[in-house]
C-alpha positions as a printed Julia matrix, in Angstrom:
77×3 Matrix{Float64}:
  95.3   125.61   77.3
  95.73  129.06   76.09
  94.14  131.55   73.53
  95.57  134.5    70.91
  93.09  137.51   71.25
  94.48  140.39   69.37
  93.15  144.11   69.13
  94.1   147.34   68.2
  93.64  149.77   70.77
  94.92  153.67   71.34
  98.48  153.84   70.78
  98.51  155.96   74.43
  97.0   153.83   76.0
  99.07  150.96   74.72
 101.88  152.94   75.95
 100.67  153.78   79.48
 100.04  150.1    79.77
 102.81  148.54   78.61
 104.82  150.98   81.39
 102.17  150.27   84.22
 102.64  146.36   83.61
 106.58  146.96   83.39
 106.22  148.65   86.38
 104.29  146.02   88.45
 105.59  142.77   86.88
 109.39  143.8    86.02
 110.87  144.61   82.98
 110.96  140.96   81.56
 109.75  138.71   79.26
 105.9   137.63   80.38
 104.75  141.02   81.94
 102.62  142.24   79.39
 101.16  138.62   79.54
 100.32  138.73   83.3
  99.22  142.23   82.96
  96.47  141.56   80.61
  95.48  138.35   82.33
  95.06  140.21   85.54
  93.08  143.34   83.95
  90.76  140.4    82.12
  90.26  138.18   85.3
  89.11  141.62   87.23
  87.03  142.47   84.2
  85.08  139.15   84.1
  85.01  138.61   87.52
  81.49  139.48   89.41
  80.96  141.83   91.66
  81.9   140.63   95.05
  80.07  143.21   97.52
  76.53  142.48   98.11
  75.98  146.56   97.99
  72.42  146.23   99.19
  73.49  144.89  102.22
  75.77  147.7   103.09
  73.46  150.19  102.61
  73.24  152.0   106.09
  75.72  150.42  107.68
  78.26  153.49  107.77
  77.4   155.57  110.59
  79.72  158.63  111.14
  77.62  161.33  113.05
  78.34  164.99  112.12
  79.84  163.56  108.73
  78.02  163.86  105.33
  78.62  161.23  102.58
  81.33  163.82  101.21
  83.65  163.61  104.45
  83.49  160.43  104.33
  84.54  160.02  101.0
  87.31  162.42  101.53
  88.4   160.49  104.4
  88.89  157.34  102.81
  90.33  158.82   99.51
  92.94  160.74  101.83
  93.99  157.05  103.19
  95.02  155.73   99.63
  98.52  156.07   98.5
């Protein structure tokens, strides 16, 4: 079973959508489609990290919260 939602949203940002899902899905029929149903099934999802239960588990002596950050930012393409 499916739905219609529509919206009006920033031109801009229409535009820099439409190209990201073109990009990731191909420039064919459907991709706008699976785009949107992707950015609304990670929008309603929950949260899955418990947080709490990472807090304190990163130990890195010598390295502030900042190196860290930079570290793992510097590993992301």
């Amino acid at each position: 079973m499916t739905e219609t939602i529509k919206v009006e949203v920033n031109e801009a940002l229409a535009r820099k959508f439409r190209k990201k899902a073109m990009e990731t899905y191909g420039y064919k029929k459907g991709a706008m489609k699976k785009a949107i149903e992707e950015s609304m099934r990670k929008f309603a999802s929950p949260g899955l990290a418990d947080w709490d239960s990472l807090t304190g588990v990163v130990k890195a002596p010598g390295m502030t919260s900042v190196d860290l950050q930079h570290r793992a930012w510097s590993k992301v393409d």
